[in-house]
Each structure stands twice: as C-alpha cells, then as structure tokens.
C-alpha positions as CSV (number, residue, x, y, z in Angstrom):
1,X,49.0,106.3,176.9
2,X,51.9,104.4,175.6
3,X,50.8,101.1,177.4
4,X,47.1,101.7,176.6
5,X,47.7,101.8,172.5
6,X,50.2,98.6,173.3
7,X,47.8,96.6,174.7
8,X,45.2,97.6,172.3
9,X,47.7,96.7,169.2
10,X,48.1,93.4,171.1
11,X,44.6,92.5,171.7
12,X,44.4,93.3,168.1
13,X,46.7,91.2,166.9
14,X,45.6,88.4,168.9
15,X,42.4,88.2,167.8
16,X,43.8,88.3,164.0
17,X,46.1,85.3,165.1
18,X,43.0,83.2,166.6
19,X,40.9,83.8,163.0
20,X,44.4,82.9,161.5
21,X,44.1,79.2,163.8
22,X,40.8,78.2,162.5
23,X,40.6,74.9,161.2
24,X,38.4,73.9,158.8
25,X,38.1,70.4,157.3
26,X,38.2,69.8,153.9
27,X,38.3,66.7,151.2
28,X,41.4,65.3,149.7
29,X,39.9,66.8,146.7
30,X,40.1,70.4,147.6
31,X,44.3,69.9,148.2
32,X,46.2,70.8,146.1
33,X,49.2,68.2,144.5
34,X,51.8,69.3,145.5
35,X,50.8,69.8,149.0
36,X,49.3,65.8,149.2
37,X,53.1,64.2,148.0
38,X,54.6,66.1,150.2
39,X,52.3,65.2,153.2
40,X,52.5,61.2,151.8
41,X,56.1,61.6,152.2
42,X,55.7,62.9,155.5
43,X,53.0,60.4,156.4
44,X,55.3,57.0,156.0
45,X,54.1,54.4,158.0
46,X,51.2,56.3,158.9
47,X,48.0,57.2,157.3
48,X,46.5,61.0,156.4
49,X,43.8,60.6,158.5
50,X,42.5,64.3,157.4
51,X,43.0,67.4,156.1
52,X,42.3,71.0,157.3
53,X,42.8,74.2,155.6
54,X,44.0,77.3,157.9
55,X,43.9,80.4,156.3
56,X,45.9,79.9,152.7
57,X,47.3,77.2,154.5
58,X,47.1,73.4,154.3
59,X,47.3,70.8,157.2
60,X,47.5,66.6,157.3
61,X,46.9,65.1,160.0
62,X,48.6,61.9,160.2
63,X,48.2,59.1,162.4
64,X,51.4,57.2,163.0
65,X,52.4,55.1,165.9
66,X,49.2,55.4,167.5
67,X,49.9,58.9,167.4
68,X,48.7,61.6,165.8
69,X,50.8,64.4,164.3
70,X,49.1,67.5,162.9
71,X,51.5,69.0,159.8
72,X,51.0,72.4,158.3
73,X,52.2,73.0,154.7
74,X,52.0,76.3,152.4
75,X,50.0,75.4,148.7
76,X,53.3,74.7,147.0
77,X,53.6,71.5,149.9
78,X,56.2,73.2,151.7
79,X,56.2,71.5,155.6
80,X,55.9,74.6,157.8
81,X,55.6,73.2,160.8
82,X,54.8,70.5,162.6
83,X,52.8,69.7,165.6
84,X,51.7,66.7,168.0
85,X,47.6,67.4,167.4
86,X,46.3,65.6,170.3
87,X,48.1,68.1,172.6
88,X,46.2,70.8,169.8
89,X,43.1,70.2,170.8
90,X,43.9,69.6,174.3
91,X,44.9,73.1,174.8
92,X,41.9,74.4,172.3
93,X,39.8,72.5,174.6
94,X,40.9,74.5,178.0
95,X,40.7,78.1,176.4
96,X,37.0,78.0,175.7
C-alpha cells in the first residue's frame, strides 16, 4: 500500500510540476521593471528576443552568440535560473 500512495503522490506531483512548466508568451509590456533591467543586464551583447511568463514567474529569452539562452526570473527580477533554450524545446519536443 505504501508504494501504491507513493507513486500516486508522485504522479501527482508531476503533473502539478508540468502545469508549473507552461510557457506562455507575453509582451514587453506585461513585464514588470524590475524583471526587464535585470534581464537587459543579463542580455549584454545579445538581444531579448522574447518573453514568457511561467506560473508567477518571468522568463527572457536571449539570443546571444548565435545562441539562445532561456533565463527565468521571480517579479522582483531576481535570475532564478538559467537555461540553454534550444536544448528546452528539444526535450519538450520528444516527450509529446
């Protein structure tokens, strides 16, 4: 029974992370301040190419050296993480 409510709480808490992951793109506009100065600084010698909300979250994706770098931030512009995005949506792209 044990393993059974496990795997159930897992699957559970999957599913919340997936909703968690979904991007949605949004206008320069609808970003806060805070969060676009901190993604310009991040974004040097490279352009914001564009922005995704995920959750309460924000995300810039910059293109930079022919590459392009996906960069989540809270609404206060603090960089949570970051992330190279072509690899993203590579890996989105196999799980469906």
């Amino acid at each position: 029974i044990a393993a059974v409510s496990a795997g159930l709480a897992f699957g559970v808490a999957a599913q919340a992370k997936d909703r968690e992951h979904e991007e949605q793109t949004i206008n320069s506009s609808d970003v806060p301040a805070a969060v676009q100065r901190a993604a310009q600084t991040e974004a040097k010698g490279g352009t914001i190419i564009r922005w995704e909300k995920e959750g309460a979250n924000f995300e810039a994706v910059i293109e930079k050296n022919g590459k392009q770098m996906g960069v989540e931030m809270d609404a206060n512009g603090k960089v949570l993480s970051k992330h190279n995005e072509a690899k993203e949506h590579k890996e989105a792209g196999s799980k469906y």
